[in-house]
DRENKETOR-750769 format. One record per residue (C-alpha): x, y, z; residue in one letter. Coordinates in pm, whole numbers. Each point is the difference from the previous one (the first is absolute). Layout:
! residues N
<<X; Y; Z>; 'A'>
...
//
This chain:
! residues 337
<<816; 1408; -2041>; 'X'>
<<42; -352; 192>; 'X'>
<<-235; -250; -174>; 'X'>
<<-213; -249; 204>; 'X'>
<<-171; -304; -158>; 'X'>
<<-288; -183; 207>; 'X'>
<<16; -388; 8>; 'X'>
<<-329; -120; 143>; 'X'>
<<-334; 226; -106>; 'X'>
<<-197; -87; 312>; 'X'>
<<-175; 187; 254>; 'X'>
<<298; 122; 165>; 'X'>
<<176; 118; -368>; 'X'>
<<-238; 309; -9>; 'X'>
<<170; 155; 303>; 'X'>
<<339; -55; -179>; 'X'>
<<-161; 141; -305>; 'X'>
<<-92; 286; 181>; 'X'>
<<334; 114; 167>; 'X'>
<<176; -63; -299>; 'X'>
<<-210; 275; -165>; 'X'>
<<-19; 248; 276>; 'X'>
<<355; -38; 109>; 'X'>
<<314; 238; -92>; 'X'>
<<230; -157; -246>; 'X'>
<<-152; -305; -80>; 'X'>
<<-208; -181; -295>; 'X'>
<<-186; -272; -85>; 'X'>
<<187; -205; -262>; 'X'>
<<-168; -314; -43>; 'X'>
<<-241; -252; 150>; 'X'>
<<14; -379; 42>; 'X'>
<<-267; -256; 76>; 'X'>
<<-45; -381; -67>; 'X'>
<<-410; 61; -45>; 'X'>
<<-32; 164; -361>; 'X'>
<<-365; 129; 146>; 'X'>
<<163; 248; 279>; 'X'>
<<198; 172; -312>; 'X'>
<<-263; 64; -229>; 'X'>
<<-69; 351; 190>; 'X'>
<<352; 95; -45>; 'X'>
<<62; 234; -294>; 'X'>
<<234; 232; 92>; 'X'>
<<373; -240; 64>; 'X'>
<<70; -285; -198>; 'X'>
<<-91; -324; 218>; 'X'>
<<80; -353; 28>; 'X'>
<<-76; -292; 112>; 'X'>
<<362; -143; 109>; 'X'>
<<223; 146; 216>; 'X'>
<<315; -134; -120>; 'X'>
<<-132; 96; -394>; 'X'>
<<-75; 385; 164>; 'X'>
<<361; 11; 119>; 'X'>
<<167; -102; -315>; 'X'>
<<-162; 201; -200>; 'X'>
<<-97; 299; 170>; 'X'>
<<319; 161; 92>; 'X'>
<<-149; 348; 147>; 'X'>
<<-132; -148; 287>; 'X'>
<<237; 54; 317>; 'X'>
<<-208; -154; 277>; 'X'>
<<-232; -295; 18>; 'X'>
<<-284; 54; 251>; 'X'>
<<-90; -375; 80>; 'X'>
<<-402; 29; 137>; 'X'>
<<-36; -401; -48>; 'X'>
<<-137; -255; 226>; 'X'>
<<293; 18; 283>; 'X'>
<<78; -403; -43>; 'X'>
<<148; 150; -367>; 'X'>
<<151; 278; 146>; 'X'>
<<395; -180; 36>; 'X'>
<<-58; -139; -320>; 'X'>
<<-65; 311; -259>; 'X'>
<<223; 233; 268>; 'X'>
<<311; -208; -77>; 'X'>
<<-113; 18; -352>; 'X'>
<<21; 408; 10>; 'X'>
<<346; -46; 150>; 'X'>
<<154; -185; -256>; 'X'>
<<-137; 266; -264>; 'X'>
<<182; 254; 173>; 'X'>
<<-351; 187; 90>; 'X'>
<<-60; 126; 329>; 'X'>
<<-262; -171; 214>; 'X'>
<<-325; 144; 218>; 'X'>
<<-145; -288; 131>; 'X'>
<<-385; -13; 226>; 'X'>
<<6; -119; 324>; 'X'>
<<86; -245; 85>; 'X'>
<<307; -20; -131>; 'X'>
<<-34; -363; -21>; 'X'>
<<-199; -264; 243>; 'X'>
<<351; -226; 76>; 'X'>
<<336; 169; 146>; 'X'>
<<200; -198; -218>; 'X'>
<<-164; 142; -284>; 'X'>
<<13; 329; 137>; 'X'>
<<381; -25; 34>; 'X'>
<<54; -148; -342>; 'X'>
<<-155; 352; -125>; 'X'>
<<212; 232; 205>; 'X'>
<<312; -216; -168>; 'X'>
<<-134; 3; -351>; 'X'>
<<-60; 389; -6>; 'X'>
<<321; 41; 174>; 'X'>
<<193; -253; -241>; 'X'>
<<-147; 202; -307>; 'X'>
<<61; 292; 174>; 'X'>
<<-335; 132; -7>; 'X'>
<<-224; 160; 268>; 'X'>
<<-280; -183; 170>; 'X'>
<<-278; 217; 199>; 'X'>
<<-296; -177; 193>; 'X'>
<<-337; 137; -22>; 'X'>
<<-80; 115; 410>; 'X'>
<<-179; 362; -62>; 'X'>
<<-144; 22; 343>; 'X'>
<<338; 73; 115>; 'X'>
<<-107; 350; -197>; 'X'>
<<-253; 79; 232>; 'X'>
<<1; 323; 124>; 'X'>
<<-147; -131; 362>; 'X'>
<<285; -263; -22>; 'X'>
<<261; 228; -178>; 'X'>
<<-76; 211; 328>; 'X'>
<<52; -310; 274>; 'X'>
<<318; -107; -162>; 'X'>
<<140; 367; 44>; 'X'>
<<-100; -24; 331>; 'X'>
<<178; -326; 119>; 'X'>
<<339; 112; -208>; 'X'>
<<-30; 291; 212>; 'X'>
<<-36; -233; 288>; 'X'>
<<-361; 142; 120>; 'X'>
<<-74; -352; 171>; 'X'>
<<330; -44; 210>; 'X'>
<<-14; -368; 113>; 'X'>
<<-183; -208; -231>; 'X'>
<<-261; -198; 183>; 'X'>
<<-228; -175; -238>; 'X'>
<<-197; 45; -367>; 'X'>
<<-287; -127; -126>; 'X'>
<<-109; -112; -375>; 'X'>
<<-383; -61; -70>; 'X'>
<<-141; -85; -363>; 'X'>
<<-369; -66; 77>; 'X'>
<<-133; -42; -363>; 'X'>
<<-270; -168; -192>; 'X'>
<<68; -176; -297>; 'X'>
<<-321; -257; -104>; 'X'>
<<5; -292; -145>; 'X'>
<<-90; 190; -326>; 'X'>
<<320; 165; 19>; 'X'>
<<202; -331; 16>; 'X'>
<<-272; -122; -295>; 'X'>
<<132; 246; -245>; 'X'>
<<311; -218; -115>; 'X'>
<<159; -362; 58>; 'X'>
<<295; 181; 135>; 'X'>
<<-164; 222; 301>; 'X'>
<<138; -200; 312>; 'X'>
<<219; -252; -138>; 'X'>
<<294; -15; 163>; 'X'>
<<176; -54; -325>; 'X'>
<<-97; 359; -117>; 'X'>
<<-186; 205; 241>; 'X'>
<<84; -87; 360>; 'X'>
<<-254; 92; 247>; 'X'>
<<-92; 302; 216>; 'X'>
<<363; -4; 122>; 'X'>
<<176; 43; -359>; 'X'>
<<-312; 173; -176>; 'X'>
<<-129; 248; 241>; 'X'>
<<156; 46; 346>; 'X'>
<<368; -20; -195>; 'X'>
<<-37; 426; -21>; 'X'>
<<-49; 42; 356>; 'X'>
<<255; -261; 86>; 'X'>
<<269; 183; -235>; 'X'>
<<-102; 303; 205>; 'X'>
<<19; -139; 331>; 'X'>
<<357; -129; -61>; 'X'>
<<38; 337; -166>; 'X'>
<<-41; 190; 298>; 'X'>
<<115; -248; 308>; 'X'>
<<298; -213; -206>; 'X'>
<<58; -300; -28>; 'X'>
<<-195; -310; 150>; 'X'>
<<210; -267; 243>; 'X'>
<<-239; -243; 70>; 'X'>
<<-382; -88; -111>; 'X'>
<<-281; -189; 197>; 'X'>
<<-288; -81; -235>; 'X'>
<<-321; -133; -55>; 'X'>
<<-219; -12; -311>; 'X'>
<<-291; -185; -163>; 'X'>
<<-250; -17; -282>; 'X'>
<<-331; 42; 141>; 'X'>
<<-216; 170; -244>; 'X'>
<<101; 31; -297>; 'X'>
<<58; -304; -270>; 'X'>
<<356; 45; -67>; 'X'>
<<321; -142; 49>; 'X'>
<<128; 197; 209>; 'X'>
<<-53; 213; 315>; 'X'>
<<-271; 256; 25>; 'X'>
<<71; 84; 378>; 'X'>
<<350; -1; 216>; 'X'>
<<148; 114; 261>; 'X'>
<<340; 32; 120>; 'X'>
<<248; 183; 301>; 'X'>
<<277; 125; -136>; 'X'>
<<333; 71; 220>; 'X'>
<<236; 279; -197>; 'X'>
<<340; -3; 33>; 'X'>
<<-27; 326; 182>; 'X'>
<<-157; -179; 312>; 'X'>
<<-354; 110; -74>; 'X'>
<<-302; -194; -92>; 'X'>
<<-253; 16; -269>; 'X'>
<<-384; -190; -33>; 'X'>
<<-78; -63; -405>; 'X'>
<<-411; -65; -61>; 'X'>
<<-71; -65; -376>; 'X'>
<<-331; -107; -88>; 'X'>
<<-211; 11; -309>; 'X'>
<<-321; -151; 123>; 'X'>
<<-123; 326; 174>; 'X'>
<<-368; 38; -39>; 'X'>
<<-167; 195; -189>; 'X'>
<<298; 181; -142>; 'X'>
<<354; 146; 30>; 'X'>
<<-26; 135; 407>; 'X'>
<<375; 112; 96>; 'X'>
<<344; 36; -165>; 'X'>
<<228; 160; 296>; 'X'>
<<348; -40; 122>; 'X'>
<<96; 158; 378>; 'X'>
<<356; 72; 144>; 'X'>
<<49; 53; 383>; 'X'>
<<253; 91; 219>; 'X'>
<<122; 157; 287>; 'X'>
<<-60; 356; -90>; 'X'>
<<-265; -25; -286>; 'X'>
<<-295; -226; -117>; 'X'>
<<-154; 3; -395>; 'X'>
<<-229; -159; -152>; 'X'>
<<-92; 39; -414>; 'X'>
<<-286; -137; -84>; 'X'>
<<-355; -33; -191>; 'X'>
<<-109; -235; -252>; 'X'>
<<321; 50; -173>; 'X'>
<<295; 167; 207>; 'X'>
<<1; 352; -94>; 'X'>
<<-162; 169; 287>; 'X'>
<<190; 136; 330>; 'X'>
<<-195; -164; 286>; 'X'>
<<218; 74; 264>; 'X'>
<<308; 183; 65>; 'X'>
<<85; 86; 316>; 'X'>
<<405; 108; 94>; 'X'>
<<164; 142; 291>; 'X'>
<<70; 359; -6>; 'X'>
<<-267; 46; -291>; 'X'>
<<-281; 223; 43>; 'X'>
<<-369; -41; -53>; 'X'>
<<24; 267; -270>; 'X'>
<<305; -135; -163>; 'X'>
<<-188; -322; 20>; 'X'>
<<-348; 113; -121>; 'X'>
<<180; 163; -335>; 'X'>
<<180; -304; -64>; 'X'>
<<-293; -209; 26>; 'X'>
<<-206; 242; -217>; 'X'>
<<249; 82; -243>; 'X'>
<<75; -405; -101>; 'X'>
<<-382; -96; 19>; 'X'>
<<-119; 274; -231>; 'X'>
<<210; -139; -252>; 'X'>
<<61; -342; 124>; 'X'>
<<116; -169; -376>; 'X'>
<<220; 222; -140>; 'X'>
<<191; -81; -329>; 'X'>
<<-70; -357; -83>; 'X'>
<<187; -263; 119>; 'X'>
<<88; -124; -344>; 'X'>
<<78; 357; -152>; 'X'>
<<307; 23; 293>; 'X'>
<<127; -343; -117>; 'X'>
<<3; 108; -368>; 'X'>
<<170; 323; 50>; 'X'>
<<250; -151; 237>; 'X'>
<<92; -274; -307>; 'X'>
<<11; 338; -216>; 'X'>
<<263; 171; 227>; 'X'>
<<153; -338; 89>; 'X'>
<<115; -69; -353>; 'X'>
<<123; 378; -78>; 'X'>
<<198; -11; 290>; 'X'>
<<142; -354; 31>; 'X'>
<<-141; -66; 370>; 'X'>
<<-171; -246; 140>; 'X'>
<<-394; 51; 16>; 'X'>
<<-210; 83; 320>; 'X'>
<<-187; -352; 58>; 'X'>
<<321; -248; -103>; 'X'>
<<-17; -383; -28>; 'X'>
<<135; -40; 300>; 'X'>
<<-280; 233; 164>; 'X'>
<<-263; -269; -214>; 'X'>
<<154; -317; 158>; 'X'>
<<-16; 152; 330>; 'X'>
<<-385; -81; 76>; 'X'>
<<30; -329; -224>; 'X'>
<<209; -119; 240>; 'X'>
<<-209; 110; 258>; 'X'>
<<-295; -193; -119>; 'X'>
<<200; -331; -92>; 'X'>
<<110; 35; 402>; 'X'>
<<-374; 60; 86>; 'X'>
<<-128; -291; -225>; 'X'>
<<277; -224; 114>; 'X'>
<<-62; 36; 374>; 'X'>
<<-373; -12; -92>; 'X'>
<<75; -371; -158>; 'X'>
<<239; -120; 308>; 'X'>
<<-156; 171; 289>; 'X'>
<<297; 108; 105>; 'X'>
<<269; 299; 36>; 'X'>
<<167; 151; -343>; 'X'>
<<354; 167; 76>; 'X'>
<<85; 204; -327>; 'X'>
<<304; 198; 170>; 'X'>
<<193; -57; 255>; 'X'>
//
């Protein structure tokens, strides 16, 4: 059995907790939180409330799940990687390149593997798409499209100090459009140059609860990123939408799991229909987090690197830096030449 321990017993920990136990070859080893209160419902693995004390003296555990505020995520990762443990880390990654990098070097100084938490790249609607473009459905890449139209209230931001500081949270960029950016780069490759705007206009935070930005990809085609999180009354549309020269999709409802469209040359209306029906009847699949688990399993017991790497998690934190940057200066990011 690979054993996990959880560092950070928020909201987000109970999806951990739940692939750990419904996933092949793994186990739940420990649990680690700096609030004694979030640990008194834990019976069942011995828990702590230091990270660095867990590590020392819990020598089953094999991989550190860091589900902490994302301004600690550098921090406790680097931490892992000097106590030889193996690292799954919640997007994202961490809100500052720099940081970001310094991860990728610790886990690969310690020689220890480093996945990034982006399950929506499990999808079976978006498992589907990216089978499609390797297969080169599209031809020519003309454009893509990201939308995050989401509500998150000012109760939301209310619930701790943290919520959307831009020392540990980051706004709707970093917190909730970063899973459709990972999959948009995911899909199209890598980004050349950003145009962005962005703005605080709702919500009291820190940082931005609406942007936009035009992407160019190095490929020659161009992409449009909305992220909002002042949608009224609720969460309206999650969807991302490839088109090209021989093929246009779109994925989409509240949260990207639905086939909108998919129309392809030299694809029938029947092949088409059964598609459609056959991902929207069972539009979720295996969670997100279950895949990421089981891939650290397998990882480890074959000595490979896993699925999402750190390199796939800095991806769409550099993104966002470039979007946030151009934002600030009004002007034209290059990120490649």
């Amino acid at each position: 059995m690979i054993r996990f321990a959880i560092v950070g017993m928020g909201h987000i920990a109970k999806k951990h907790i739940d692939a750990i136990e419904k996933a092949d070859g793994a186990e739940l080893a420990a649990v680690c939180d700096t609030n004694p209160e979030r640990l008194r419902d834990v019976s069942d693995v011995p828990v702590y409330t230091d990270m660095e004390t867990m590590l020392k003296e819990n020598e089953q555990i094999d991989v550190v799940n860091i589900c902490v505020p994302s301004g600690l995520h550098a921090r406790l990762a680097k931490l892992a990687a000097r106590y030889r443990r193996h690292i799954i880390v919640e997007k994202p990654m961490a809100l500052r390149v720099s940081d970001a990098e310094e991860m990728i070097r610790a886990a690969k100084e310690y020689d220890v593997k480093l996945a990034v938490v982006h399950p929506n790249r499990f999808r079976p609607a978006i498992r589907k798409l990216k089978e499609a473009m390797e297969r080169g459905m599209f031809g020519k890449l003309s454009h893509a499209n990201a939308t995050v139209r989401w509500n998150r209230n000012q109760a939301y931001y209310d619930q701790a100090a943290w919520r959307g500081t831009k020392e540990f949270d980051g706004g709707v960029l970093m917190n909730q459009a970063i899973h459709n950016l990972d999959l948009l780069l995911w899909l199209m490759g890598p980004v050349k140059a950003v145009q962005a705007m962005a703005a605080t206009r709702l919500r009291k935070i820190e940082t931005e609860d609406v942007a936009a930005a035009v992407v160019e990809f190095e490929s020659g085609a161009l992409g449009v990123i909305e992220a909002a999180t002042t949608i009224y009354p609720q969460n309206l549309e999650e969807s991302i939408a490839i088109f090209g020269e021989t093929a246009s999709v779109k994925i989409g409802g509240r949260t990207a799991n639905f086939i909108e469209t998919w129309e392809a040359e030299g694809v029938s209306e029947e092949e088409r229909a059964k598609l459609i029906d056959e991902i929207n009847a069972d539009p979720f699949g295996k969670p997100g987090h279950q895949w990421i688990i089981e891939d650290m399993v397998q990882a480890i017991r074959e000595d490979r690197e896993p699925i999402v790497t750190g390199l796939d998690g800095l991806a769409p934190v550099r993104l966002i830096e470039a979007i946030l940057r151009s934002a600030e200066t009004g002007t034209r990011v290059q990120l490649s030449e």
